[in-house]
Residue frames relative to the residue before (quaternion, step in Angstrom):
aa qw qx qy qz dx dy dz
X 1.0000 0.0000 0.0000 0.0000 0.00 0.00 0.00
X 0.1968 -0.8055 0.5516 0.0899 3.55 -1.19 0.59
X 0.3084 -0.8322 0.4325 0.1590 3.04 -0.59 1.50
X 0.1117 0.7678 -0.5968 -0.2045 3.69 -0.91 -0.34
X 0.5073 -0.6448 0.3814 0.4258 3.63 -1.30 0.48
X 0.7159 -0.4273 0.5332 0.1439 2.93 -2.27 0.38
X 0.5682 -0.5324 0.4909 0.3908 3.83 -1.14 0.62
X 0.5409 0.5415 -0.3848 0.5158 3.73 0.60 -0.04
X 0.6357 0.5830 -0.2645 0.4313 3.37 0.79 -1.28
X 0.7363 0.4980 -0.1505 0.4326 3.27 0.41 -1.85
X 0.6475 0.4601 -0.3751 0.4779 3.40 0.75 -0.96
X 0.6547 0.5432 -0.3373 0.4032 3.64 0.52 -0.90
X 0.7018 0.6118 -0.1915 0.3108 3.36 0.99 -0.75
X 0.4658 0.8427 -0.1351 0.2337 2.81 2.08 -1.34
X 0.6954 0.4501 -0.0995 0.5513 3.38 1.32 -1.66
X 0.4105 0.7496 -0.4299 0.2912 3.88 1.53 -0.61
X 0.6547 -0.2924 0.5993 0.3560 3.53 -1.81 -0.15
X 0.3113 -0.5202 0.6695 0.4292 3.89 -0.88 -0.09
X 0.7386 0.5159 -0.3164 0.2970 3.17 -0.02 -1.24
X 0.6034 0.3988 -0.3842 0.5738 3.91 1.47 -0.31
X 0.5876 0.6087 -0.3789 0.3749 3.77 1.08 -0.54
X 0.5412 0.5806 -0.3715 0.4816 3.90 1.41 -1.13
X 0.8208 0.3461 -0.2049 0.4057 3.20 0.51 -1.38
X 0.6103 0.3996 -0.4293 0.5326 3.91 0.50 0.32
X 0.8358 0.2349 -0.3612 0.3402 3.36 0.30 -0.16
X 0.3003 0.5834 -0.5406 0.5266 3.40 2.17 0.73
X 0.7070 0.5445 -0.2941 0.3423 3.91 0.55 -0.88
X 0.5948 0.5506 -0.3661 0.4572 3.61 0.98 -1.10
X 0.7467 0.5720 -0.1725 0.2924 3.14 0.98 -0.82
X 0.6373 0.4075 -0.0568 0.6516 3.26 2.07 -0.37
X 0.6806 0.4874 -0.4297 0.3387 3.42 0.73 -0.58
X 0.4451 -0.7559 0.4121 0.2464 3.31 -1.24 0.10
X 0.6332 0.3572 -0.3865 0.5676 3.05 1.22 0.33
X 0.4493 -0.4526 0.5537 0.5355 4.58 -0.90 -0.04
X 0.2759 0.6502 -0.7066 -0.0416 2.80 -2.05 0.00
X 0.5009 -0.7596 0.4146 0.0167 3.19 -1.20 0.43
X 0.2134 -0.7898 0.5024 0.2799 3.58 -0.18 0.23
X 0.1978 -0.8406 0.4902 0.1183 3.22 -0.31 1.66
X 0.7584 0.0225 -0.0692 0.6478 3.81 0.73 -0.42
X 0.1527 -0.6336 0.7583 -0.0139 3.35 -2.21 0.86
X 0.8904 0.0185 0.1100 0.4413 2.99 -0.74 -0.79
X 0.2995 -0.6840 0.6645 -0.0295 3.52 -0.68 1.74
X 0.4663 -0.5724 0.6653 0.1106 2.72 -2.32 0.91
X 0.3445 -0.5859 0.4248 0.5980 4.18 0.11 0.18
X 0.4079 0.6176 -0.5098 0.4384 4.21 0.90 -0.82
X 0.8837 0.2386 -0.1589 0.3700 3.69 -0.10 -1.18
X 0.4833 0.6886 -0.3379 0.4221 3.47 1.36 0.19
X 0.6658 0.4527 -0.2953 0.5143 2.95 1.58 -1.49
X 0.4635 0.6698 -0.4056 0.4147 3.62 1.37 -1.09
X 0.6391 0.5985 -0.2497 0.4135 3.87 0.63 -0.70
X 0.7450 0.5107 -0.2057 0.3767 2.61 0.67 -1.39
X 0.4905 0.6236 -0.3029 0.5281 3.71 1.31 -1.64
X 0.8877 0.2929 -0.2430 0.2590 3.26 -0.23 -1.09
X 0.5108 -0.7182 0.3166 0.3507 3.58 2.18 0.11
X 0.2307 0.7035 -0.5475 0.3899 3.60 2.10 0.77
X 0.9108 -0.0083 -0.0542 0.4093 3.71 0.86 -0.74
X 0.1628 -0.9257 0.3375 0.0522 3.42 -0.69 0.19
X 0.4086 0.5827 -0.3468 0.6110 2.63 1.63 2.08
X 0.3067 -0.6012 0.6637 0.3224 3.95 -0.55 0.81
X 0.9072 0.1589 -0.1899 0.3403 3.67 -0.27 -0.81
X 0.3460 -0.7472 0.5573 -0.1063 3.40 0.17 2.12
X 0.3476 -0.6019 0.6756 0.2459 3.58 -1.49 0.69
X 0.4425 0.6012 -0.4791 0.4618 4.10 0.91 -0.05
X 0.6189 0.4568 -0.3358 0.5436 3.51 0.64 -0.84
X 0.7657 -0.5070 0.3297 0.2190 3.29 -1.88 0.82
X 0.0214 0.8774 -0.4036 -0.2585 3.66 0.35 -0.10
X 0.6387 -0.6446 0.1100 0.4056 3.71 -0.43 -0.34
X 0.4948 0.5472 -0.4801 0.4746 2.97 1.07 1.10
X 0.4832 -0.7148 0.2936 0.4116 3.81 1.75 0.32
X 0.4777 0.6301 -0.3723 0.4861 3.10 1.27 0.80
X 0.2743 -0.6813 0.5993 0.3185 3.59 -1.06 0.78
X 0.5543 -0.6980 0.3811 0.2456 3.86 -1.20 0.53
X 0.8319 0.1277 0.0627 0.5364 3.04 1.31 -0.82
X 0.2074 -0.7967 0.5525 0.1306 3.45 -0.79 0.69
X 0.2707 -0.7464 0.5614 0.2333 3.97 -1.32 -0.21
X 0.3631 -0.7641 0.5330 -0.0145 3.18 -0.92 1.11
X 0.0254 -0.7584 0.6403 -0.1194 3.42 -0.69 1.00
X 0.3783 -0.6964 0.5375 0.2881 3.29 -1.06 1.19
X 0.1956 -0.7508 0.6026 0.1869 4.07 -1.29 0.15
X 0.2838 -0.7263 0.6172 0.1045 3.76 -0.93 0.97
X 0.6081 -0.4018 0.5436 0.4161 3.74 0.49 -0.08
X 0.8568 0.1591 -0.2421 0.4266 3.90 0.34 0.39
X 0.7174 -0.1646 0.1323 0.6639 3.07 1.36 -0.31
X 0.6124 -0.5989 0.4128 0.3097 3.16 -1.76 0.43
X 0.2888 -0.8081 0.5087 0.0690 3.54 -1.06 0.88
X 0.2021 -0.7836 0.5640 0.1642 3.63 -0.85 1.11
X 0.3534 0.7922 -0.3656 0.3374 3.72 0.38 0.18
X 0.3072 -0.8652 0.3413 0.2012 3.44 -0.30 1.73
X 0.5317 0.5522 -0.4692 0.4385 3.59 1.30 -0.28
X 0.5586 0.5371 -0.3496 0.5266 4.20 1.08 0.19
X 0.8902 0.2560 -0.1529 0.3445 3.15 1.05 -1.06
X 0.2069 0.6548 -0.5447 0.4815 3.53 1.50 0.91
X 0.8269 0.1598 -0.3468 0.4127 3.87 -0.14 -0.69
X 0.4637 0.6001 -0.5107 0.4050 3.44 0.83 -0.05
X 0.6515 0.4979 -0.2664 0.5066 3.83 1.23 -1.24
X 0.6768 0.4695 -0.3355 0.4571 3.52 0.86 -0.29
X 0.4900 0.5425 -0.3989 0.5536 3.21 0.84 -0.94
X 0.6843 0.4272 -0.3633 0.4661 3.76 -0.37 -1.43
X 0.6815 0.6024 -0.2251 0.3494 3.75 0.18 -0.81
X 0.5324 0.3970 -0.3188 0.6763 3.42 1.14 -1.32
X 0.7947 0.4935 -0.2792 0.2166 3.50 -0.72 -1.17
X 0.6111 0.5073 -0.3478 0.4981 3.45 1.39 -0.42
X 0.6331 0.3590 -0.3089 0.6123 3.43 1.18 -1.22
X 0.5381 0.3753 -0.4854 0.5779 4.13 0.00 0.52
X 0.7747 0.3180 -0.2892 0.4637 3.31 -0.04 -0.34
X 0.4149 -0.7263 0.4530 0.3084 3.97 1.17 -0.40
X 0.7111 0.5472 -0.3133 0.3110 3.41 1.12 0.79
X 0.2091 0.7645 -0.5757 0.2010 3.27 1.65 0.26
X 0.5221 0.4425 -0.5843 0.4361 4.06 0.08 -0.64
X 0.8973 0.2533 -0.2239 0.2839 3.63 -0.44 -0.87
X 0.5037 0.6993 -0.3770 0.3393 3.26 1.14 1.02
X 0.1938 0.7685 -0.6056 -0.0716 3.55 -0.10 -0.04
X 0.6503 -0.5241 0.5415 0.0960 3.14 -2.07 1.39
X 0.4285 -0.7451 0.4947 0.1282 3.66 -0.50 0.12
X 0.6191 0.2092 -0.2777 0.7042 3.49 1.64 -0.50
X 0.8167 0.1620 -0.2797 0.4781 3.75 0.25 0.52
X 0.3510 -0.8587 0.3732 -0.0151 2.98 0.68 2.29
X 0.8501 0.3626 -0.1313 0.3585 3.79 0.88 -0.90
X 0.4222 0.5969 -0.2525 0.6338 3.41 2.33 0.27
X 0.3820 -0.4229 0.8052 0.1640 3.36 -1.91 0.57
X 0.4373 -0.4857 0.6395 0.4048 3.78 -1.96 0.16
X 0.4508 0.6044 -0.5470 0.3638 3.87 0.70 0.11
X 0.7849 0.3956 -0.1745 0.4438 3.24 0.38 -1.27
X 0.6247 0.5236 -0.4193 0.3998 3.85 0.82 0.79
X 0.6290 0.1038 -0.0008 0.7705 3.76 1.47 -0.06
X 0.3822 -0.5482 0.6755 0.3115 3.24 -2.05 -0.15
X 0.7989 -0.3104 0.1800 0.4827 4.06 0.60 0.63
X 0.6687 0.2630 -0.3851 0.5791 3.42 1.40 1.54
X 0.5947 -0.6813 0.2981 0.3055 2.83 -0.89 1.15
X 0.1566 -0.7582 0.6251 0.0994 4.01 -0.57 0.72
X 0.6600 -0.4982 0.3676 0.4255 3.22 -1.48 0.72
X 0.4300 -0.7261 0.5168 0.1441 3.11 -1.21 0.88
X 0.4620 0.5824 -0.3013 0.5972 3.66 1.51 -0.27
X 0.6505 0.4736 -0.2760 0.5258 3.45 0.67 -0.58
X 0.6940 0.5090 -0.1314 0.4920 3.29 0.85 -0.68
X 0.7854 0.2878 -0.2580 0.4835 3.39 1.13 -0.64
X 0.4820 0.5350 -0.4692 0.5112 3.47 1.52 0.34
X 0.5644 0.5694 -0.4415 0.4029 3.40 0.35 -0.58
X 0.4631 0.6465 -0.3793 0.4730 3.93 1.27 -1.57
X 0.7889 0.3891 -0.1715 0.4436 3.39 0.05 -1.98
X 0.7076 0.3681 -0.4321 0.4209 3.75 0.10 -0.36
X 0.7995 0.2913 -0.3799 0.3627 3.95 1.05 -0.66
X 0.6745 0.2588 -0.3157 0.6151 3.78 1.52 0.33
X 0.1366 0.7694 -0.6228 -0.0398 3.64 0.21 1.08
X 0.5659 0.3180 -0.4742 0.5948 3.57 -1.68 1.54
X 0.7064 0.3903 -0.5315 0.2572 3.80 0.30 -0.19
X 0.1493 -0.8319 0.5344 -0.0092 3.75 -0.63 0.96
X 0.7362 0.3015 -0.5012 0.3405 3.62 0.72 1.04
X 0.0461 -0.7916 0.6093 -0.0011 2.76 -0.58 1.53
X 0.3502 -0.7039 0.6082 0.1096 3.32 -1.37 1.04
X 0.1054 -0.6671 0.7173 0.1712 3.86 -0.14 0.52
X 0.8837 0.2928 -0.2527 0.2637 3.58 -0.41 -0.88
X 0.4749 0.5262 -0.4323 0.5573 3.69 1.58 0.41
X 0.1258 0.6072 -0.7845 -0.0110 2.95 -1.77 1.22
X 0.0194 -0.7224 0.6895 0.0478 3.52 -1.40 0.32
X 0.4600 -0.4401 0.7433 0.2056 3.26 -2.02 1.07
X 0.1016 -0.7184 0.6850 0.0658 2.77 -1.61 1.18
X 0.7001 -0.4959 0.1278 0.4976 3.79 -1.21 0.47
C-alpha cells in the first residue's frame, strides 16, 4: 500500500526546509507503516509551550524560523486510522522510511534523527535501511544516561 499525507500534513509541512519536504514526501511514499507530520514550523509562543511541558530542551529549536525563512525540522508521528500513535515498534519504519528517502534524495549527511542526537541518517547504513534498534544501542553505549530521545524529530542541519 502507498501512503500519502493528509491536509493536516501538508499544512504542517508548509513552513519546512524544501529539502526536509523532498524527503518526507519521498518517505510517505515508502514507508511501511502511515504517518503523518504532526508539527513543522513553531511559533516562539509554541516553542516555549514545548518547552513547559519538557517536549524540548533548547531555546534555539530548528522549528523556529531560521535565516533562510525556513523551519529546519519537522516531527513525525505514526497514524493507525484513529489517531496518532507515539510508540517505537511504529516508529522504526517510519525511521527507515525517513532514512531511505534522504539517501534517495542525497541528503542523509544533513539529517539528524532525534533519538540518536549525535548521528546524521548517513551514518546508520550506506543507502538501506539498518535496524534501527541497533542503532539506538550503539546511541546508549556512546552517550550512556542520555534520556531525550525524540523518535518523531528530524532536522536538516546547515
Amino acid at each position: 500500500m502507498t501512503f500519502t499525507f493528509g491536509e493536516r500534513s501538508l499544512q504542517e509541512l508548509e513552513g519546512c526546509h524544501p529539502v526536509l519536504q523532498r524527503v518526507a514526501h519521498a518517505a510517505i511514499a515508502i514507508s511501511a507503516v502511515d504517518f503523518g507530520i504532526y508539527e513543522g514550523l513553531r511559533t516562539a509562543e509554541e516553542h516555549m509551550g514545548e518547552l513547559r511541558r519538557g517536549s524540548s530542551e533548547t531555546l534555539e529549536s530548528r522549528h523556529l524560523v531560521q535565516e533562510d525563512g525556513f523551519s529546519h525540522a519537522l516531527c513525525v508521528m505514526p497514524w493507525t486510522g484513529t489517531g496518532w500513535r507515539k510508540e517505537w515498534r511504529l516508529m522504526q519504519p517510519v525511521a527507515e522510511a525517513m532514512q531511505q528517502a534522504a539517501f534517495d534524495e542525497g541528503v542523509a549527511d544533513r539529517i539528524r534523527w532525534g533519538a540518536i542526537w549525535d548521528r546524521t541518517l548517513a551514518d546508520f547504513g550506506a543507502g538501506t535501511p539498518v535496524s534501527i534498534d541497533d542503532a539506538l544501542a550503539a546511541y546508549a553505549r556512546r552517550r550512556p544516561g542520555a534520556t531525550f530521545l525524540d523518535g518523531p524529530h528530524f532536522e536538516l542541519l546547515s
